[in-house]
C-alpha positions as CSV (number, residue, x, y, z in Angstrom):
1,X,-32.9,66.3,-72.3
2,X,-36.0,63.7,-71.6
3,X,-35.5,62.1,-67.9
4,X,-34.9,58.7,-67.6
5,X,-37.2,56.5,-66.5
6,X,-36.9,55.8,-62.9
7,X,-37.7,52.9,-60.9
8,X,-38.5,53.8,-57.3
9,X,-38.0,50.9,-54.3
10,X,-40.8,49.2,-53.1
11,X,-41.8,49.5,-49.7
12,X,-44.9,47.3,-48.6
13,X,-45.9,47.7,-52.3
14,X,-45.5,51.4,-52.3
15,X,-43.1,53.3,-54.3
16,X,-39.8,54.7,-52.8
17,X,-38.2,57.4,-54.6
18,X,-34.1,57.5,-53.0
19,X,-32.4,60.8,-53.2
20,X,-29.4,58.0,-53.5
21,X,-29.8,57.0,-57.2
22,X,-28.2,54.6,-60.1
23,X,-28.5,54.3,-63.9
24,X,-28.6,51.0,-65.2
25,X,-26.9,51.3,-68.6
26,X,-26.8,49.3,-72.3
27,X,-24.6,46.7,-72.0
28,X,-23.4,47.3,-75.4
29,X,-23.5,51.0,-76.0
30,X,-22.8,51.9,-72.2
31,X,-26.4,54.1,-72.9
32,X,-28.2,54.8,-69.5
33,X,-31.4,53.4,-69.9
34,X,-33.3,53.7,-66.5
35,X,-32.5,55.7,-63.5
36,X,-33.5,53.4,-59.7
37,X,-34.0,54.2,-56.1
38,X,-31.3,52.8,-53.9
39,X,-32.1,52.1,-50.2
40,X,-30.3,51.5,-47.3
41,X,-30.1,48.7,-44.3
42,X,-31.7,51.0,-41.8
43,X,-34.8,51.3,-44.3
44,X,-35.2,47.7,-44.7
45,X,-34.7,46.9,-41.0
46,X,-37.1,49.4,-40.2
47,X,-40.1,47.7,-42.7
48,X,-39.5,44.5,-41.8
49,X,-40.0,45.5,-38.1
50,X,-43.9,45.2,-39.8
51,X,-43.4,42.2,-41.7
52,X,-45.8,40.4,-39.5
53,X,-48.3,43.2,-41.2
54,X,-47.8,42.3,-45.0
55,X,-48.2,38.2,-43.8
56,X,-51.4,39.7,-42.6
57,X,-53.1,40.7,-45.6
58,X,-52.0,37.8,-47.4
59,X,-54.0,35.3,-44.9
60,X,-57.4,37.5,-45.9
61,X,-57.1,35.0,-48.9
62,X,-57.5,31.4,-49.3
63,X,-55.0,29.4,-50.9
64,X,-57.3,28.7,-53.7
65,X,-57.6,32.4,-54.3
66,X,-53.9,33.3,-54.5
67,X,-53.5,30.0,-56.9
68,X,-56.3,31.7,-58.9
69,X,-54.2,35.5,-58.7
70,X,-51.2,33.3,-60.1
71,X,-52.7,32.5,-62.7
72,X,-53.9,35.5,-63.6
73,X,-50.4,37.4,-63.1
74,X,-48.9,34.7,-65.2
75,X,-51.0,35.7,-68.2
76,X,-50.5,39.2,-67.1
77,X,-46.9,39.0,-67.0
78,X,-46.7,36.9,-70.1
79,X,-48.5,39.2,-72.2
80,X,-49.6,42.7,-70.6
81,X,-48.6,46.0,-70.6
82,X,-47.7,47.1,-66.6
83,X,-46.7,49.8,-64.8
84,X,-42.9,50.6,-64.7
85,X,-42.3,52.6,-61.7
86,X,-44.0,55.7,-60.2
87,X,-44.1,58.3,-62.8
88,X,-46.7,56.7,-65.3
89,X,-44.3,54.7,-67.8
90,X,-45.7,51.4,-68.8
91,X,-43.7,48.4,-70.0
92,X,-45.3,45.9,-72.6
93,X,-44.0,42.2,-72.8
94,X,-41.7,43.4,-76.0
95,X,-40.6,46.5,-73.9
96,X,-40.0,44.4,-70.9
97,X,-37.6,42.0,-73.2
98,X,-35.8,44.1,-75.2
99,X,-34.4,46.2,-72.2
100,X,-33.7,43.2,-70.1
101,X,-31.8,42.2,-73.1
102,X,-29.9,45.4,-73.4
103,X,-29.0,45.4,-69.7
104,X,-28.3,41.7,-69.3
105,X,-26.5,40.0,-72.4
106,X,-29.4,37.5,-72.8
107,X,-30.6,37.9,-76.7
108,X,-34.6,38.1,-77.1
109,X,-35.5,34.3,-77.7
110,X,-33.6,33.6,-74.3
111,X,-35.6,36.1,-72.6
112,X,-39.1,34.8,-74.5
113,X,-38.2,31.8,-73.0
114,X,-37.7,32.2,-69.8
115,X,-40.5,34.3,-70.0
116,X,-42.7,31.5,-71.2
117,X,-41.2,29.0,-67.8
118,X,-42.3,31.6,-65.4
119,X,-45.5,32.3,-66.7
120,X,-45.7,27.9,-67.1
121,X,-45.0,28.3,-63.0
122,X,-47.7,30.7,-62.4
123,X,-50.6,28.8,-63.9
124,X,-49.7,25.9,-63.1
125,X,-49.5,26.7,-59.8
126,X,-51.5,24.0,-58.1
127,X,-50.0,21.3,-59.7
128,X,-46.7,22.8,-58.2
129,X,-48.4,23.1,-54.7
130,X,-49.3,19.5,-54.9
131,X,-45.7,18.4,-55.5
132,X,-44.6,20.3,-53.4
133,X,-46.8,19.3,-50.5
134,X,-47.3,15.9,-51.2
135,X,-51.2,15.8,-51.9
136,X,-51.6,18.2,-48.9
137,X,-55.1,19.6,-48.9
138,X,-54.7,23.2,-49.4
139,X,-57.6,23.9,-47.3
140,X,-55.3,23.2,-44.2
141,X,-53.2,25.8,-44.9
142,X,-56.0,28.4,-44.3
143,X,-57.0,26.9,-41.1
144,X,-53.4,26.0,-39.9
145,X,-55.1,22.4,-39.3
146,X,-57.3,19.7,-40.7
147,X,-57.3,15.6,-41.3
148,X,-55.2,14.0,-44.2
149,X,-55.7,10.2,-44.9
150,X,-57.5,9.9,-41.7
151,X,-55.0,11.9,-39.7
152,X,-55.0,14.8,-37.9
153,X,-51.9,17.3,-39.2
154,X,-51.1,21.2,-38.5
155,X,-48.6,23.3,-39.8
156,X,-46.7,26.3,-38.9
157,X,-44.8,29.1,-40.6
158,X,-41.0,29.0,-39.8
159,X,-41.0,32.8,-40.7
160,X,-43.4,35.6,-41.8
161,X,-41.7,36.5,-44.7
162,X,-39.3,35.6,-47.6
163,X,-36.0,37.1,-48.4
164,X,-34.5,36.7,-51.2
165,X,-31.0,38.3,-52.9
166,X,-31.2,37.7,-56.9
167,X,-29.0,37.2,-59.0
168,X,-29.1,38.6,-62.7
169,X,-27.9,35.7,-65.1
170,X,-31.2,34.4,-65.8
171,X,-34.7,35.6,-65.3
172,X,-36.2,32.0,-64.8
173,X,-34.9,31.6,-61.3
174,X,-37.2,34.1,-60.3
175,X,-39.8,31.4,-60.9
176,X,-38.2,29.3,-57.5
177,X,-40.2,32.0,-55.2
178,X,-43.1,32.2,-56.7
179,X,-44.8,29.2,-54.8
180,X,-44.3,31.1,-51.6
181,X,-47.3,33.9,-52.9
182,X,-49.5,31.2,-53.0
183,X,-48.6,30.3,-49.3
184,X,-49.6,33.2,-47.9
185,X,-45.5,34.3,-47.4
186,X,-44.6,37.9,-48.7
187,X,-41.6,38.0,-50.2
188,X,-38.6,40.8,-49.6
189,X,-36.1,41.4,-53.0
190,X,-33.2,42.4,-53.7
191,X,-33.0,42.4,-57.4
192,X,-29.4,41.4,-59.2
193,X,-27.7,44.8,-60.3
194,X,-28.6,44.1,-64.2
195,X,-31.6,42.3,-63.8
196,X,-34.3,44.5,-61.7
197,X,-37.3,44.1,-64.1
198,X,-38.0,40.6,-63.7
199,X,-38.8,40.7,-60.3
200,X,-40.4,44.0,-60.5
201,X,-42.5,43.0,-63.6
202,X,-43.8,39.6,-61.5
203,X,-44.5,41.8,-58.7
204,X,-46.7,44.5,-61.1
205,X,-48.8,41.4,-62.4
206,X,-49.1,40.0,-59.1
207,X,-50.5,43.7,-58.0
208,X,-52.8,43.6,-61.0
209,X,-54.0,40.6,-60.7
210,X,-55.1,41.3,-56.8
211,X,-52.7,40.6,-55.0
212,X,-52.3,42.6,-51.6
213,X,-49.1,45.2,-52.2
214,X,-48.0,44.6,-48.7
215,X,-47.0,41.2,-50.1
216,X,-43.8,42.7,-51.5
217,X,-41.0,44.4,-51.1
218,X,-38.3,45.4,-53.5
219,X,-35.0,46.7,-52.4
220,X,-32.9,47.6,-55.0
221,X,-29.3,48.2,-52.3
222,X,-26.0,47.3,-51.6
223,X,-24.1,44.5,-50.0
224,X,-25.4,46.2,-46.3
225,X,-28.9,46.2,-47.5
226,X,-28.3,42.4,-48.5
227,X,-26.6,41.2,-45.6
228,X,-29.5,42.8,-43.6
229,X,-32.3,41.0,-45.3
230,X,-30.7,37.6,-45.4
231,X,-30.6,38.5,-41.8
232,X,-33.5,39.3,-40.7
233,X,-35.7,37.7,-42.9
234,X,-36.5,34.2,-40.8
235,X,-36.1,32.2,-44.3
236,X,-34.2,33.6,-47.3
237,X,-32.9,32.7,-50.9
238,X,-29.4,33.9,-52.1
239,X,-28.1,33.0,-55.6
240,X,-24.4,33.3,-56.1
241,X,-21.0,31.9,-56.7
242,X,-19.4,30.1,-54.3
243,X,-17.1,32.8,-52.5
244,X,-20.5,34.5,-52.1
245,X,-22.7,31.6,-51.1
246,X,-20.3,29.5,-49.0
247,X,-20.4,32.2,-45.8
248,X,-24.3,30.9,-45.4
249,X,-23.1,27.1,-45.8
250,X,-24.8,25.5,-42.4
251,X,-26.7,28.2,-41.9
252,X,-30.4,26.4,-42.1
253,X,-32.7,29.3,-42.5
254,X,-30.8,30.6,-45.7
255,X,-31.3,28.3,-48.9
256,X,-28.3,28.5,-50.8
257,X,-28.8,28.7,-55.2
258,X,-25.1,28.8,-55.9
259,X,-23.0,27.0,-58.2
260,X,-25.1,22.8,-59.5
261,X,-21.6,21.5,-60.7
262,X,-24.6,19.5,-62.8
263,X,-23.2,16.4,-64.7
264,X,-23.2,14.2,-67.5
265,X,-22.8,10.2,-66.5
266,X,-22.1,7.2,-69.2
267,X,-22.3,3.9,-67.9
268,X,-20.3,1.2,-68.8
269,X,-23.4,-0.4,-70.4
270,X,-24.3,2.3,-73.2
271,X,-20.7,3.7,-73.8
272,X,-20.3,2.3,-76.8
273,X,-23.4,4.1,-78.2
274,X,-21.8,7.5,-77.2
275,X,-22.4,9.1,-80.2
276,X,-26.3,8.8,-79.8
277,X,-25.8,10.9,-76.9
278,X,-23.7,13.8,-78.1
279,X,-27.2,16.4,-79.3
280,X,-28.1,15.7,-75.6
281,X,-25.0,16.4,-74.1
282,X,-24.4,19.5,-76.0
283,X,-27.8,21.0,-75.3
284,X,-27.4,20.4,-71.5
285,X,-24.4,22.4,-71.9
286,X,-25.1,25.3,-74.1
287,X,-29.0,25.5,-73.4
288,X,-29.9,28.9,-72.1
289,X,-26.3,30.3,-73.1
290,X,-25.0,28.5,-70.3
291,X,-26.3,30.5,-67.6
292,X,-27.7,27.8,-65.2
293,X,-27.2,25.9,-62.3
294,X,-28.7,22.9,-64.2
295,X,-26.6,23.5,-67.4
296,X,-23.9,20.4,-67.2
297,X,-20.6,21.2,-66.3
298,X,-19.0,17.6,-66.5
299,X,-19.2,14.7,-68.8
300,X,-17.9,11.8,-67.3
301,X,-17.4,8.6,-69.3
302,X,-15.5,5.2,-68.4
303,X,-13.6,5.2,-72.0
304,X,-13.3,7.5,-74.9
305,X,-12.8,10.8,-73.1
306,X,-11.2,12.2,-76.2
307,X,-13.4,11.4,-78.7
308,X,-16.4,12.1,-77.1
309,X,-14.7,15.8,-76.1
310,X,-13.8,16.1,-79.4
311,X,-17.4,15.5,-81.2
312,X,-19.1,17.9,-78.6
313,X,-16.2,20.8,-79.3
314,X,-16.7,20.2,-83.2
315,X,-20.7,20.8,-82.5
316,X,-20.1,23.5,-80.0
317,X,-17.0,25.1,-80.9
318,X,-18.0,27.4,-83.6
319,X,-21.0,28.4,-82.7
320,X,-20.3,32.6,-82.7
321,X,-22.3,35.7,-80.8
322,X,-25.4,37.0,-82.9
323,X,-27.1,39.7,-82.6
324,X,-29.4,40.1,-79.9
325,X,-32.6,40.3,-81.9
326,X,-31.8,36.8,-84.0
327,X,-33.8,34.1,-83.0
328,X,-30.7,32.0,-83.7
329,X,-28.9,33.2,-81.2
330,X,-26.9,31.0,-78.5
331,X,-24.9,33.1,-76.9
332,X,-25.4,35.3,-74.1
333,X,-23.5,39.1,-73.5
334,X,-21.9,39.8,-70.4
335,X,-23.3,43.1,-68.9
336,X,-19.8,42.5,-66.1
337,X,-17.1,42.6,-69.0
338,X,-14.9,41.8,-65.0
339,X,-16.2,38.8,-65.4
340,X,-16.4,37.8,-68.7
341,X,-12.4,39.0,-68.4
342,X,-11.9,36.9,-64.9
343,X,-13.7,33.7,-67.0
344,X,-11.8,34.1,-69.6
345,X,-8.2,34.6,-67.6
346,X,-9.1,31.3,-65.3
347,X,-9.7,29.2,-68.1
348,X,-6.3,30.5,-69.5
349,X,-4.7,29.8,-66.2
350,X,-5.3,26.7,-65.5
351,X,-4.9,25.1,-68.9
352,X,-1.1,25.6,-68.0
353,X,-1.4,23.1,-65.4
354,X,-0.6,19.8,-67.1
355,X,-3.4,17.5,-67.7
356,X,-5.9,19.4,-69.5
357,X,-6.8,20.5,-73.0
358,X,-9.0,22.4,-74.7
359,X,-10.3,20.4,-77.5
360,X,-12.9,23.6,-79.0
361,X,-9.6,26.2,-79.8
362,X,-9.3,24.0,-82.7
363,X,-13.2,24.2,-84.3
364,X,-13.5,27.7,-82.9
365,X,-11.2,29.7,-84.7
366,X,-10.1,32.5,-83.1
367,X,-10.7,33.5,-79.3
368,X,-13.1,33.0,-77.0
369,X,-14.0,36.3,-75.7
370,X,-14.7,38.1,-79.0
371,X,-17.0,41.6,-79.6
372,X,-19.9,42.1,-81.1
373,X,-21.9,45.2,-81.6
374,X,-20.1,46.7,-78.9
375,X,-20.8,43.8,-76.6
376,X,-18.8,41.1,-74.8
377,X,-19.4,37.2,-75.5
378,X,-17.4,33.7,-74.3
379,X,-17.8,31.0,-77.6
380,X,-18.2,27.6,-75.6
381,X,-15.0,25.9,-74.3
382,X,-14.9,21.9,-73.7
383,X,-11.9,20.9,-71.7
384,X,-10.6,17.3,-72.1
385,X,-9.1,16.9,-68.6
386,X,-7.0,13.9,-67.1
387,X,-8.6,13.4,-63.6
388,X,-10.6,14.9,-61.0
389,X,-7.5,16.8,-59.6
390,X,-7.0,19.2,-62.4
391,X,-8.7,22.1,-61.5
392,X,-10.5,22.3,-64.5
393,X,-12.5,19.4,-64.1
394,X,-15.3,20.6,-62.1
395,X,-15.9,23.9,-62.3
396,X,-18.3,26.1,-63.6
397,X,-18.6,29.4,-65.6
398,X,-21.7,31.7,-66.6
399,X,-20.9,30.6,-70.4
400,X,-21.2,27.5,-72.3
401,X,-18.2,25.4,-70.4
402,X,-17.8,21.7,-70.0
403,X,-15.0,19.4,-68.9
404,X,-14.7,15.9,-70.1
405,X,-13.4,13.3,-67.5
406,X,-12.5,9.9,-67.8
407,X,-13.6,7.4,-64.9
408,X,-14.5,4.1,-64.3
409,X,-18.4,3.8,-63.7
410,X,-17.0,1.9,-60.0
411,X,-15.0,5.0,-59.4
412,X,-17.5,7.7,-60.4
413,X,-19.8,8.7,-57.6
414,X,-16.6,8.4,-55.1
415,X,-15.7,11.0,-57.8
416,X,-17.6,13.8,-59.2
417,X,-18.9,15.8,-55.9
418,X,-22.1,17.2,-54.6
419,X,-24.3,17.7,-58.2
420,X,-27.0,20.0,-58.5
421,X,-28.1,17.9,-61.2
422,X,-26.9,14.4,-63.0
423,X,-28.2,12.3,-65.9
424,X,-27.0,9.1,-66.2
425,X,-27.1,7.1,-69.6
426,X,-27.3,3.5,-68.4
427,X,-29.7,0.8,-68.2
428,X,-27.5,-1.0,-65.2
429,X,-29.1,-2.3,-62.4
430,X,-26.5,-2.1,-59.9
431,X,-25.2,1.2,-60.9
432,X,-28.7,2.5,-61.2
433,X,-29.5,1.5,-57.4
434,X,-25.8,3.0,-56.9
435,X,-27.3,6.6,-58.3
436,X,-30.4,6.2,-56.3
437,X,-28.6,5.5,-53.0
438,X,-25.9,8.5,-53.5
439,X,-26.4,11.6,-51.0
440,X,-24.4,13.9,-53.6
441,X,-27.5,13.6,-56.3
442,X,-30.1,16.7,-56.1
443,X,-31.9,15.5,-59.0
444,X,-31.4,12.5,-60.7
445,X,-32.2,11.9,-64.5
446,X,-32.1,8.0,-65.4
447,X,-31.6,7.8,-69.0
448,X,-30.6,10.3,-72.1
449,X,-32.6,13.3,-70.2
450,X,-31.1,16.6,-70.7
451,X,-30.0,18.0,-67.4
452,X,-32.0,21.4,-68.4
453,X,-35.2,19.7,-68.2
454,X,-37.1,20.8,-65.2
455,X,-39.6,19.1,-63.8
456,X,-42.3,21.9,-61.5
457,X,-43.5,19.4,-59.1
458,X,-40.3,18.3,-58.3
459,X,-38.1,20.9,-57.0
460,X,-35.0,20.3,-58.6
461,X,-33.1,22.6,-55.0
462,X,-35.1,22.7,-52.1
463,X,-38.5,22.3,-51.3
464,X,-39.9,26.0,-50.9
465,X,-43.2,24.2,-49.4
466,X,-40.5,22.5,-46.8
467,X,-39.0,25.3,-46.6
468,X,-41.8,27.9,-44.8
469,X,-43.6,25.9,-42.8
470,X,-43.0,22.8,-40.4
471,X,-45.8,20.2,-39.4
472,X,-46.8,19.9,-35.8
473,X,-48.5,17.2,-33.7
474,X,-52.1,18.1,-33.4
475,X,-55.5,16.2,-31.5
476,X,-58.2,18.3,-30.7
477,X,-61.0,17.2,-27.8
C-alpha cells in the first residue's frame, strides 16, 4: 500500500516529523487522505523560549521588502505548485482545493474564492498597511522612530510574535494575520483539525517568495498545545464559538474571532420598499454557505416580519446540496457530522418554545440535514421569531440561518446586542447618527450593502496594526 502523504510540524520553518501521528480523512468517503505530525505543549513552549530569534530575522527586512514578498506569495499561493510537507510531494492550486474540499465540506467555487480574497490581501498589501496605520510612514517601522505631519512618533512591539488558534470553517480568515508578516511579527499556528492546508500553503508561498522560515511556526496539537500558545504568545488570535471564546473575554492580549451575531436593519423610512431589499438580504445570509462571522444572522424590521421572512424562505428554502465540483453549488458539507447533528437538534429544540416559526420547512421540502454523496449538509433555515427573548432570535449556526424579528426602529439598538457587523437600509437622519453613535456596531454598512462585503483597509474586527505595536512619546536632542 502507497504511504500517505504526511505533513510534518513546523518548527521555526523547519519540518517536524511526530512519532504521535493523525489522518485527516474525506469527509464524505471517511478515506484517509494525509497522515500529520502532532506536537505537544512542552515542544511549543520550548521554541517560543527563541521567539525573540524568529522576530529577529524578520527585522533584516524593510517593510517595503516584506510588502513586496506578499505580493509575490500571493501570486504564488494563488497560482503555484508548493511543497506539501517533507517527503517531496507538491500541491498545485487545483490539488490544494480539491482536498481542502474533501476534508472541509466547502465545494470548489467556495474554496476558489476564498482563495481569490486572500491572494486580493497579499498584493494589496500596502493599501492594507495604510488603513490600518492611518497614513503611517512605513519607514518608521524599520527605525522604531521618525516624524509624521511634523511630529515626532515611535512605536513599540507589544509582543515578539503572533499566536494564533484557527478555526477550519473558512479558509479566508486566514487572510486576518497576514498583515502581521509585513510588520516584521512571526506568526505561531495552530491549524483547525480539517483545515491545515490553508495556513500551511500561505506559509510555503511566503517561504518561496523569501520570506525568512524562522517567521513561522505551525503546530498542528491539541487543546494543551493551544492553551499554551494563546499563552505564551504576548498577542494571539483565537476563532471559535462562544463556549470556546468567552474564557479569553477581558483578556486584552488575546483577540477574540468568535461568533459576529451580524445583522440586517430596515428603517422605518424604506420599509415599505422591502421587497427591493430581499436579493441582498438573502446573499448576506447564504454567501459563502453561511460560514462567516459577517454572514447575517438577524433581520430586523419595524413591520412586516412575516412577509419579509416568508419571501427570503421561498428564495432560500429550496436551494439543495450539490456536488462538490458544481460551480452552482451553495451549500457547504460538514466534515463534524456532531455538529451538523447538534445544529440541527438546537434548531429543533427551541422551535418548541412558543414564539417562533420556521417559515423555510414549507419551500424546502423535506429535512434540513439531508445526504449527499456520502456527505452531510444543513438546507438554509429562516426563523420568524416574536421578540428578542426567544432564543432563536440571535443566534448563529455554521449553515445558512437567519431569524426575522420585528422591532420598532426606536427600540432596535436597545435591542439586537453586540454585532459583528450591521447594514442598515435607511436614509434617516436621526436614526443614522443613532447607528453612528452605538458602541455595539463593529462595522457599520449605511445603506443596501451586503454585510459580506469586506472592506481591507478597514478591519471589519480589530485592528491587527493596533494590535502589535503601541506608540510612545519620543524627542530626540
Amino acid at each position: 500500500m502507497t504511504p500517505l502523504p504526511h505533513i510534518p510540524a513546523l518548527r521555526r520553518g523547519r519540518p517536524y516529523e511526530s512519532l504521535d501521528q493523525i489522518n485527516i480523512v474525506d469527509h464524505r468517503t471517511g478515506t484517509p487522505l494525509v497522515s500529520i505530525s502532532q506536537v505537544n505543549a512542552g515542544i511549543i513552549r520550548k521554541d517560543l523560549a527563541r521567539i525573540g530569534e524568529s522576530r529577529a530575522a524578520l527585522k533584516k527586512f524593510t517593510t517595503a521588502q516584506l510588502i513586496e514578498i506578499s505580493a509575490q506569495a500571493g501570486e504564488l499561493f494563488l497560482n503555484g505548485t508548493l511543497p506539501l510537507g517533507d517527503k517531496g510531494h507538491t500541491q498545485s492550486a487545483k490539488e490544494y482545493w480539491e482536498t481542502l474540499s474533501a476534508t472541509s465540506g466547502l465545494p470548489h467555487v467556495m474554496v476558489r474564492r476564498n482563495m481569490a480574497k486572500i491572494h486580493h490581501a497579499l498584493t494589496n498589501m500596502r493599501t492594507i498597511l495604510n488603513g490600518l496605520t492611518r497614513g503611517l510612514e512605513l519607514g518608521i517601522l524599520d527605525q522604531g522612530y521618525g516624524e509624521q505631519f511634523g511630529t515626532p512618533v515611535s512605536y513599540y512591539p507589544t509582543t515578539q510574535g503572533l499566536g494564533l488558534v484557527m478555526p477550519s470553517n473558512s479558509p479566508a480568515v486566514n487572510s486576518l494575520w497576514l498583515p502581521a508578516i509585513a510588520l516584521k511579527m512571526p506568526v505561531i499556528i495552530k491549524p483547525g483539525k480539517e483545515e491545515p492546508w490553508t495556513p500551511l500553503r500561505l506559509i510555503q508561498a511566503f517561504m518561496a517568495a523569501g520570506c525568512p522560515p524562522e517567521a513561522f511556526g505551525f503546530y498542528p496539537t491539541d487543546h494543551e498545545g493551544a492553551g499554551e500558545i494563546l499563552k505564551s504568545c504576548g498577542r494571539a488570535l483565537i476563532f471559535g464559538d462562544k463556549s470556546t471564546t468567552d474564557r479569553y473575554a477581558g483578556n486584552p492580549a488575546i483577540q477574540i474571532h468568535g461568533p459576529g451575531y451580524s445583522k440586517i436593519l430596515i428603517g422605518e423610512d424604506l420599509i415599505e420598499c422591502w421587497p427591493d431589499y430581499i436579493d441582498l438580504m438573502a446573499a448576506s445570509i447564504a454567501d459563502n454557505g453561511g460560514r462567516s462571522c459577517i454572514n447575517a444572522s438577524t433581520v430586523v424590521a419595524p413591520k412586516y416580519g412575516a412577509e419579509i421572512a416568508d419571501a427570503l424562505a421561498r428564495k432560500l428554502g429550496p436551494i439543495t446540496p450539490l456536488p462538490a465540483t458544481d460551480e452552482n453549488a451553495r451549500l457547504s458539507g460538514f466534515a463534524n457530522v456532531k455538529m451538523a447533528e447538534y445544529i440541527d437538534g438546537a434548531i429543533e429544540q427551541d422551535l418548541k418554545t412558543p414564539g417562533a416559526v420556521e417559515v423555510t420547512a414549507k419551500y424546502r421540502n423535506g429535512p434540513r440535514k439531508v445526504m449527499l454523496e456520502g456527505g452531510i449538509y444543513l438546507r438554509p433555515t429562516i426563523v420568524l421569531c416574536n421578540s428578542f427573548a426567544h432564543p432563536l432570535a440571535n443566534r448563529e449556526f455554521l449553515c445558512p440561518y437567519a431569524s426575522m424579528v420585528e422591532v420598532p426602529q426606536a427600540e432596535m439598538l436597545r435591542q439586537i446586542g453586540p454585532s459583528l457587523v450591521v447594514t442598515a437600509i435607511t436614509k434617516d437622519p436621526v436614526f443614522t447618527e443613532q447607528l453612528l453613535e452605538s458602541p455595539l456596531i463593529e462595522r457599520l454598512n449605511l445603506g443596501p450593502i451586503s454585510t459580506m462585503k469586506i472592506s481591507w483597509d478597514q478591519p471589519h474586527e480589530g485592528n491587527m496594526f493596533e494590535f502589535l505595536y503601541k506608540r510612545r512619546s519620543i524627542d530626540r536632542a
